[in-house]
Structure formats: structure tokens, C-alpha cells
C-alpha positions in Angstrom: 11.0 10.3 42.2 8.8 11.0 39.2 6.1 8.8 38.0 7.0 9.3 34.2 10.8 8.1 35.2 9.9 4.8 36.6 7.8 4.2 33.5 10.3 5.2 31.0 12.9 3.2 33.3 10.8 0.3 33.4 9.8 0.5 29.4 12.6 0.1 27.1 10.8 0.2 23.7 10.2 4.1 22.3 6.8 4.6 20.9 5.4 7.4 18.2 2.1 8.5 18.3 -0.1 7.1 15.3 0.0 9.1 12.8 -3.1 11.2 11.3 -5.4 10.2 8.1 -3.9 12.7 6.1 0.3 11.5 7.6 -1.5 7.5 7.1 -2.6 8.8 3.2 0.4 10.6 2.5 2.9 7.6 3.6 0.7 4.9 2.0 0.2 6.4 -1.5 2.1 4.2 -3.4 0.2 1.2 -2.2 -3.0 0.1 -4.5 -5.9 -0.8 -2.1 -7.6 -4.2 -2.7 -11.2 -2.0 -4.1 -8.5 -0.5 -6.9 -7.7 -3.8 -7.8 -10.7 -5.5 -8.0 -12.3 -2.1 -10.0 -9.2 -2.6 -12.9 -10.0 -4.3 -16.0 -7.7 -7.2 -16.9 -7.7 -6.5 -20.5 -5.2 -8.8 -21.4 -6.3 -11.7 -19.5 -9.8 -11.4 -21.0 -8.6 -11.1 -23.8 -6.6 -14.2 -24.1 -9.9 -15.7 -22.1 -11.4 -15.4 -25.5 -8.8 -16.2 -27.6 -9.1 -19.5 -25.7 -13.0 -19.9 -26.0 -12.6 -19.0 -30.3 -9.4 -21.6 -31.1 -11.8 -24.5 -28.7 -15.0 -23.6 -30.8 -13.0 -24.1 -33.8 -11.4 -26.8 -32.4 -14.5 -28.5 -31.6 -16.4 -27.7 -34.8 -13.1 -29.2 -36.7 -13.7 -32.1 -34.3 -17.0 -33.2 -35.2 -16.7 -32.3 -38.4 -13.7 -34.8 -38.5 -15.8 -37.3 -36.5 -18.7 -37.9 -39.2 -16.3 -37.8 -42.1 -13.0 -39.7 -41.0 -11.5 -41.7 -38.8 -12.3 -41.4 -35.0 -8.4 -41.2 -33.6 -8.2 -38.0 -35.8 -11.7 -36.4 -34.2 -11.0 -37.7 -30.4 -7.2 -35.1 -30.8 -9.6 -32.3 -32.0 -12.2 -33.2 -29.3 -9.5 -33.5 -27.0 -8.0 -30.2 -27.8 -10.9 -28.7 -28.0 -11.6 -29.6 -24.8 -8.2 -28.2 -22.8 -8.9 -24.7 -24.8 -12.7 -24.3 -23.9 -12.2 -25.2 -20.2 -10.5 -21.9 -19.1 -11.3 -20.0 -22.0 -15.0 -20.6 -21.3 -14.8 -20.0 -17.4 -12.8 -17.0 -17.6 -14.7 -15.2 -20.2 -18.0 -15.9 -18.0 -16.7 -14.1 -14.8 -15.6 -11.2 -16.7 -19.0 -11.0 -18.6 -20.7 -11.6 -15.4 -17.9 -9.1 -14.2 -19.1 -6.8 -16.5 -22.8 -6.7 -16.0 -22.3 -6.3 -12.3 -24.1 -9.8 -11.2 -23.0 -10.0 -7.5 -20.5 -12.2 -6.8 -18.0 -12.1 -9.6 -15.7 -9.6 -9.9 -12.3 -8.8 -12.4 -10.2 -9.7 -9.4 -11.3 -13.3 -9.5 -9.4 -13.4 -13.2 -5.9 -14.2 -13.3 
């Protein structure tokens, strides 16, 4: 008897050879790698980013502007706004400068 009969007796599953660089490149092509997606520009989340980090500033400077010349319940809900906008606004518009100058370690990717 044959030696590739046994093993094609005692194997049930079929196999196909791997394919070639060029077959993987072809069959792949409409996948985005993870370097293509860390190299795009997230334009619209930046710009919200700063959106964010302007309405806080204003927010705050409305804040402490309301602190010295009225009541403090009516300062501590600017503060307080303030405060909610300038947390994410801030961060995300320091990755994506430090994105931007290249600083190792941050990257657009890391930006929702």
C-alpha cells in the first residue's frame, strides 16, 4: 500500500498550501493595518478636543469672574462646568499636539 494513502486515510481535514505575499496582499486589501490607523488624523475628534478646551476656558474665566463679583453658588456651577469641559478637552488636545510634534509615546490612535 502507499504511504500517501494511509496518510490521507488517516487525516480527514484537507489543507491548502499558504498562500504567497502577493495572494496574502491581494486577499487582504480591504483590511486597514494597525500603522494606517495610527498614521490617520482624527480631525473631527481634535477638533471637538478643542472645542471642549475653548467653552471650559470660558467657562472658567466666567467662573471667577462670577466668584469676586457675586454670589459663590452661581461661580461653583461655572467652576464646576468648567471643570467637566476642560478635563477631556485638555487631555485630548495634549496627545494630539504631542501627536503632532512626534514626542514618542503618543500617537492619534490613542484619541477616540
Amino acid at each position: 500500500e502507499d504511504k500517501t494513502q494511509t496518510d490521507s486515510k488517516k487525516y480527514s481535514a484537507k489543507y491548502a498550501p499558504i498562500p504567497k505575499e502577493d495572494q496574502r496582499n491581494e486577499r487582504y486589501k480591504n483590511f486597514i493595518s494597525t500603522n494606517e490607523i495610527a498614521k490617520r488624523v482624527p480631525y473631527r475628534a481634535i477638533l471637538l478636543a478643542l472645542t471642549l478646551l475653548i467653552l471650559g476656558l470660558i467657562l472658567f474665566g466666567f467662573g471667577i469672574f462670577a466668584l469676586f463679583n457675586t454670589t459663590m453658588d452661581r461661580s461653583f456651577l461655572f467652576l464646576l462646568f468648567s471643570l467637566i469641559l476642560l478635563l477631556p478637552g485638555g487631555l485630548y488636545s495634549f496627545i494630539a499636539l504631542f501627536a503632532w510634534l512626534g514626542v514618542e509615546g503618543f500617537s492619534y490612535s490613542q484619541i477616540p
